[in-house]
N, CA, C and O atoms as a GROMACS GRO file, in nm:
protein
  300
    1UNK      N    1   0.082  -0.119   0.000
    1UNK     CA    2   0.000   0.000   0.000
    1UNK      C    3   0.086   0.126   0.000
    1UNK      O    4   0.051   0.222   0.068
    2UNK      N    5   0.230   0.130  -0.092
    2UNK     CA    6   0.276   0.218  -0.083
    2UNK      C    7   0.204   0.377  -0.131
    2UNK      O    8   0.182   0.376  -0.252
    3UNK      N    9   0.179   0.460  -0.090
    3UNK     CA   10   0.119   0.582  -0.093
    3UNK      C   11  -0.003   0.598  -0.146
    3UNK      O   12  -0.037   0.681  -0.230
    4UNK      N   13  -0.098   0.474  -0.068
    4UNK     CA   14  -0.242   0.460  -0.116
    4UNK      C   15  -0.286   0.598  -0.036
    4UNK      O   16  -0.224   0.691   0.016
    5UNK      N   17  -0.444   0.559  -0.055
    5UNK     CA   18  -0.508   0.640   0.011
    5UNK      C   19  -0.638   0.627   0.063
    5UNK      O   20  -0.740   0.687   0.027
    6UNK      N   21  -0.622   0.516   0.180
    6UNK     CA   22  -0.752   0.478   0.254
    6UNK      C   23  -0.760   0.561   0.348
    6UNK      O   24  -0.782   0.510   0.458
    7UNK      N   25  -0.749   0.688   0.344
    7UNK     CA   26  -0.819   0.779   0.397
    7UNK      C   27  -1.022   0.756   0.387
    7UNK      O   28  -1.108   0.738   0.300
    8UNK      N   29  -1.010   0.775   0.576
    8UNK     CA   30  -1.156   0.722   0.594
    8UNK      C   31  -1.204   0.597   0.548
    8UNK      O   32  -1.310   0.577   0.489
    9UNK      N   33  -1.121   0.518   0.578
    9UNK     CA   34  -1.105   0.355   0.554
    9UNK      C   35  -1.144   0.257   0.669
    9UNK      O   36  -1.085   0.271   0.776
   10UNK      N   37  -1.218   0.180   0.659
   10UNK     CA   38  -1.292   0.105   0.748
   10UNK      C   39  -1.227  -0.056   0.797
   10UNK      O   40  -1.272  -0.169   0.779
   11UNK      N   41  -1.101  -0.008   0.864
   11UNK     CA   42  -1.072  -0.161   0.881
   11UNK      C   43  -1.126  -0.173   1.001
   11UNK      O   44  -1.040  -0.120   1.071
   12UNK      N   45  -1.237  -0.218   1.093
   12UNK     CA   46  -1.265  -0.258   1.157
   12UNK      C   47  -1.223  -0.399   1.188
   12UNK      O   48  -1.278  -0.484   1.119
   13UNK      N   49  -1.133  -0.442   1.280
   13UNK     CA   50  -1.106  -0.542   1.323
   13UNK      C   51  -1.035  -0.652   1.168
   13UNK      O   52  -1.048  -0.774   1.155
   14UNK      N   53  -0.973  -0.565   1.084
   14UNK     CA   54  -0.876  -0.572   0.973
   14UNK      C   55  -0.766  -0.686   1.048
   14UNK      O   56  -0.740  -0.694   1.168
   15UNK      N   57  -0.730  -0.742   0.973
   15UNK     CA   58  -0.609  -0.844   1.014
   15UNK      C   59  -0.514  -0.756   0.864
   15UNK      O   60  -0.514  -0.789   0.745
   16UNK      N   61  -0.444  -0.641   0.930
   16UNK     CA   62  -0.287  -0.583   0.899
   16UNK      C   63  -0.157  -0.632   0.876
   16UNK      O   64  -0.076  -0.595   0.791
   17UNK      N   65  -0.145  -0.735   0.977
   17UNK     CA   66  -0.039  -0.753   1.031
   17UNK      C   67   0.055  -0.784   0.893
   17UNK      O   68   0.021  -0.816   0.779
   18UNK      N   69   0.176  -0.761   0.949
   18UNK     CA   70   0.328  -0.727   0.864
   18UNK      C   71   0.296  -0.688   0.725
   18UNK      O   72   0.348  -0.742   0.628
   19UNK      N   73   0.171  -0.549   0.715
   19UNK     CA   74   0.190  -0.495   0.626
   19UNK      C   75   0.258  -0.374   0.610
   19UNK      O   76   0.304  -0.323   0.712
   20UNK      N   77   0.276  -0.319   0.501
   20UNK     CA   78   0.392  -0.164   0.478
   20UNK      C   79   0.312  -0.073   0.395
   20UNK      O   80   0.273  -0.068   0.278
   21UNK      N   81   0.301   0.007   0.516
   21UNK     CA   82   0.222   0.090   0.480
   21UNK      C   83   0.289   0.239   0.464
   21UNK      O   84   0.211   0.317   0.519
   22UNK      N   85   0.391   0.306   0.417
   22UNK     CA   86   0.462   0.428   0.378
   22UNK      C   87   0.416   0.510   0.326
   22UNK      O   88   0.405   0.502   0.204
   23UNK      N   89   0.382   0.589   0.374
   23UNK     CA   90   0.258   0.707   0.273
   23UNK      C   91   0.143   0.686   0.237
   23UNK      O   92   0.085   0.730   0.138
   24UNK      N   93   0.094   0.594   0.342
   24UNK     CA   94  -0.055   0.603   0.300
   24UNK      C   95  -0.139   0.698   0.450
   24UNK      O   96  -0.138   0.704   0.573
   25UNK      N   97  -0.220   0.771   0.302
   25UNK     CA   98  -0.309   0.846   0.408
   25UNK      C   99  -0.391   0.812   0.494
   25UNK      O  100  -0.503   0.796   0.446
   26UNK      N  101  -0.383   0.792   0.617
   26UNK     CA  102  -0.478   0.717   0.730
   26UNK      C  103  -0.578   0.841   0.799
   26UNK      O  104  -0.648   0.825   0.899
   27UNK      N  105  -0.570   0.938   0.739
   27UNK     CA  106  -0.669   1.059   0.798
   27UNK      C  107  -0.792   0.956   0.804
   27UNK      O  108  -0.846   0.892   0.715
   28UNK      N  109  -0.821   0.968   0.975
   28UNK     CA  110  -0.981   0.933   0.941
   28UNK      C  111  -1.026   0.755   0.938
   28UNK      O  112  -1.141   0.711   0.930
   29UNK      N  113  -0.906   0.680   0.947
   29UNK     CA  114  -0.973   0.557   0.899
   29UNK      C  115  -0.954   0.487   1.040
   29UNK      O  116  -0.870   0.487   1.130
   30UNK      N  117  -1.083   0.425   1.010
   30UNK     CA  118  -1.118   0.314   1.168
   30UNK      C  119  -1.040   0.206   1.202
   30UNK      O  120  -1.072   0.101   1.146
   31UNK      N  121  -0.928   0.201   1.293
   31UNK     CA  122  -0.844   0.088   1.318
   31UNK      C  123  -0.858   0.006   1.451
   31UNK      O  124  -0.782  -0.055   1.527
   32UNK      N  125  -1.020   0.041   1.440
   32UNK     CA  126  -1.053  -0.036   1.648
   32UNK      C  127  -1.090  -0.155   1.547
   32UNK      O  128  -1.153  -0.174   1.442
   33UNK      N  129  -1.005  -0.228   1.652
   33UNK     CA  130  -0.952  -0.357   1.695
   33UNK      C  131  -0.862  -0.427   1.560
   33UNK      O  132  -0.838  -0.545   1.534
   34UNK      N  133  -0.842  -0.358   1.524
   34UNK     CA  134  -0.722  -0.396   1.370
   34UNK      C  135  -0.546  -0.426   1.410
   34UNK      O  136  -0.450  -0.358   1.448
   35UNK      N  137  -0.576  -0.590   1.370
   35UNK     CA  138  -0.429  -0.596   1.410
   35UNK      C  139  -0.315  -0.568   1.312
   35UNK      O  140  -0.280  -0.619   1.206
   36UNK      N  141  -0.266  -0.458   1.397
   36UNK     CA  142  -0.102  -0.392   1.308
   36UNK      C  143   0.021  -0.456   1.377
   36UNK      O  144   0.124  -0.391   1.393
   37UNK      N  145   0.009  -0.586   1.417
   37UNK     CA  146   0.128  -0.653   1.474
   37UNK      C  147   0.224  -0.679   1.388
   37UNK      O  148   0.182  -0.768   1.314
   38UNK      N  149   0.359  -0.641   1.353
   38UNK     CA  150   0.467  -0.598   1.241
   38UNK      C  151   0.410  -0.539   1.163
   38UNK      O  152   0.407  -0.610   1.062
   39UNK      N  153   0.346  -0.423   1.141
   39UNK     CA  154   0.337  -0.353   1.056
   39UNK      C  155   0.408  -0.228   1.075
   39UNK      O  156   0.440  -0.173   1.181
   40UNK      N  157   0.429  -0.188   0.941
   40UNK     CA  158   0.518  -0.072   0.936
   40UNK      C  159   0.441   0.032   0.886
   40UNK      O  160   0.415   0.031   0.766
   41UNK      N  161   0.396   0.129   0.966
   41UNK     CA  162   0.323   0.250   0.947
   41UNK      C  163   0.428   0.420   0.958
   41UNK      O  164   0.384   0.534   0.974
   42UNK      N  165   0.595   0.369   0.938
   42UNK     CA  166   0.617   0.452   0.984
   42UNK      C  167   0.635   0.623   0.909
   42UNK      O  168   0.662   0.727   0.969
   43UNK      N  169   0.609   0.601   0.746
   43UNK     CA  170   0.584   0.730   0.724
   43UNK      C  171   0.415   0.708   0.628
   43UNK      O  172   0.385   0.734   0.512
   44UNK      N  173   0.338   0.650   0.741
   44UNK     CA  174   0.215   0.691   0.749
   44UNK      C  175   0.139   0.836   0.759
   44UNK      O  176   0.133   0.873   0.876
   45UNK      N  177   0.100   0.897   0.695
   45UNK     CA  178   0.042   1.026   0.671
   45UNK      C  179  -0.123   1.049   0.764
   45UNK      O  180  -0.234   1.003   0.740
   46UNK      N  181  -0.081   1.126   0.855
   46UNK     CA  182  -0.222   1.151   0.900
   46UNK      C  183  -0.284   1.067   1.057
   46UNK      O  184  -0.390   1.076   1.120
   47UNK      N  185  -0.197   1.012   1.071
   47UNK     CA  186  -0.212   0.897   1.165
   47UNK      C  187  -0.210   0.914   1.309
   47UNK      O  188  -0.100   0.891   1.359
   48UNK      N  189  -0.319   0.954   1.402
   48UNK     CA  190  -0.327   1.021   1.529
   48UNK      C  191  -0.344   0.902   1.616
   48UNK      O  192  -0.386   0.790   1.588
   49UNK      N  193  -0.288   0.966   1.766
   49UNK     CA  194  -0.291   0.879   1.846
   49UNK      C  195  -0.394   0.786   1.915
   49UNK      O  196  -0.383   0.678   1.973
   50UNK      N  197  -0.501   0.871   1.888
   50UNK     CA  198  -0.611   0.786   1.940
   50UNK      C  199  -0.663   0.719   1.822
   50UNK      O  200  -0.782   0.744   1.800
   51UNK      N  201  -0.615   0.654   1.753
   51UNK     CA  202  -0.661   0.593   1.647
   51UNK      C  203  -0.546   0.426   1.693
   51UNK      O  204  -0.581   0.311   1.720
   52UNK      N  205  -0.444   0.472   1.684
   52UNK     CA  206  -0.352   0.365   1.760
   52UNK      C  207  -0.406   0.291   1.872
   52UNK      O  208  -0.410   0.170   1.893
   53UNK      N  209  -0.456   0.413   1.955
   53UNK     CA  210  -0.491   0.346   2.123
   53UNK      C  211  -0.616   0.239   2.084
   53UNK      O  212  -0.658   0.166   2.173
   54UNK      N  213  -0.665   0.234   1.972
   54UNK     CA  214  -0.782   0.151   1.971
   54UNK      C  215  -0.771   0.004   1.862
   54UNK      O  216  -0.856  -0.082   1.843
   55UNK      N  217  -0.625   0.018   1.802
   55UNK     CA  218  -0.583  -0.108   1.744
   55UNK      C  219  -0.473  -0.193   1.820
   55UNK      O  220  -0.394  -0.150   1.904
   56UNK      N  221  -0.483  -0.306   1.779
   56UNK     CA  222  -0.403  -0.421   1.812
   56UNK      C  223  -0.251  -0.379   1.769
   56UNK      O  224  -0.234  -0.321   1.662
   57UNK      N  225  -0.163  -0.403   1.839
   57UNK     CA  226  -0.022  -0.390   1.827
   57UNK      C  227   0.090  -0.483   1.902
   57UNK      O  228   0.071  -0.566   1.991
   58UNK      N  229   0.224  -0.442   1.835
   58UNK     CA  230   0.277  -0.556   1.965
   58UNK      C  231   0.428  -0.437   1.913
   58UNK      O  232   0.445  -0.353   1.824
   59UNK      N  233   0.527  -0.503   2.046
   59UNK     CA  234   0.665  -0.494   1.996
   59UNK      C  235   0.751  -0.454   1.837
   59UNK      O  236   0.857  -0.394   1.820
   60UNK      N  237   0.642  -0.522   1.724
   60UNK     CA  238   0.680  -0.544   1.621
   60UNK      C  239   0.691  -0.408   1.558
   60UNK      O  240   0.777  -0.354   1.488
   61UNK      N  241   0.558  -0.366   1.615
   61UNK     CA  242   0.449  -0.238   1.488
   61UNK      C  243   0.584  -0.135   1.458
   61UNK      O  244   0.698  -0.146   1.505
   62UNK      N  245   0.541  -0.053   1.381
   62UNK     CA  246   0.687   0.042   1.363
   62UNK      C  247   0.592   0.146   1.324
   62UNK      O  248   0.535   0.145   1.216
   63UNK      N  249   0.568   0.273   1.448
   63UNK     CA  250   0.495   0.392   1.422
   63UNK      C  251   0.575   0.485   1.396
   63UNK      O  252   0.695   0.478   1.421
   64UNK      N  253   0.502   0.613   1.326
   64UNK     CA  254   0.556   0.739   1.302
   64UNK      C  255   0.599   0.764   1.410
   64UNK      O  256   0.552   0.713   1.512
   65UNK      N  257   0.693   0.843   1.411
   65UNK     CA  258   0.837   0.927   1.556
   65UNK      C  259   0.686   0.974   1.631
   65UNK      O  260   0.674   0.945   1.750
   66UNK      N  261   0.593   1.032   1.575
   66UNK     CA  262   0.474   1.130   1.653
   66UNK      C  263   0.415   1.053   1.745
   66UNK      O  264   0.373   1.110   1.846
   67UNK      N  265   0.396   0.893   1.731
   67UNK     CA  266   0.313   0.826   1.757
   67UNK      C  267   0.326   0.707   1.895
   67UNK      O  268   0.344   0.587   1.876
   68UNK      N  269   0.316   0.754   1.995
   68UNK     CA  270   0.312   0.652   2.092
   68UNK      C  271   0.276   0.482   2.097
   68UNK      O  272   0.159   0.447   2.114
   69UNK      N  273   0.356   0.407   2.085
   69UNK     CA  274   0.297   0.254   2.123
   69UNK      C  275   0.200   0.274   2.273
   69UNK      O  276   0.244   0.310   2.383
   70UNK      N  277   0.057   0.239   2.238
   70UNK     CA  278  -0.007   0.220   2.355
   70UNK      C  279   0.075   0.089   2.497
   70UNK      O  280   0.144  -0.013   2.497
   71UNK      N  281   0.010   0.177   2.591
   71UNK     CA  282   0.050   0.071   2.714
   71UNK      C  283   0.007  -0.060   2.688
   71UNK      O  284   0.085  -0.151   2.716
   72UNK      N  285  -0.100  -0.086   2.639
   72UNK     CA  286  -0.154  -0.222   2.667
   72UNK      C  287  -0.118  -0.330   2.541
   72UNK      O  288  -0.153  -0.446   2.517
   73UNK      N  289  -0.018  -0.220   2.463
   73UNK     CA  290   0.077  -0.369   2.372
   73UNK      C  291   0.154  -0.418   2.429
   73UNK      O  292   0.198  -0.516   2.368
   74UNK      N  293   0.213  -0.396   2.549
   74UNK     CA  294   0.319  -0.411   2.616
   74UNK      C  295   0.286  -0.555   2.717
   74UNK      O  296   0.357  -0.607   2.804
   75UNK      N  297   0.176  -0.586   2.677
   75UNK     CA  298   0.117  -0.720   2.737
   75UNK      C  299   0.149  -0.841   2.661
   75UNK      O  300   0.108  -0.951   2.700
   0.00000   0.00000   0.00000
């Protein structure tokens, strides 16, 4: 998905994982409960924190510098 644009994109509970995602616009798109476990979002465009706090992650994920790994990947 190099520099797609699922802006306002509906992955609801999406199985992500170890995809590469570099420039794609995430303004807006639903990632509760979407697992981004190795995924690489890291020059993801648009991509806010509370959008993170509500998907699946682990150790692996690789966020933008802006972007906090939630506490509860750390489980």
């Amino acid at each position: 998905m190099r520099r797609a644009n699922p802006e306002q994109a509906n992955f609801y509970k999406a199985n992500l994982q170890g995809s590469f995602l570099p420039g794609a616009n995430l303004h807006l798109a639903n990632l509760v409960e979407a697992n981004l476990q190795g995924t690489k979002l890291s020059g993801a465009k648009n991509l806010e924190q509370h959008q993170i706090e509500l998907a699946k992650g682990d150790r692996t994920t690789i966020l933008p510098e802006n972007i906090q790994p939630p506490k509860h990947w750390q489980a």
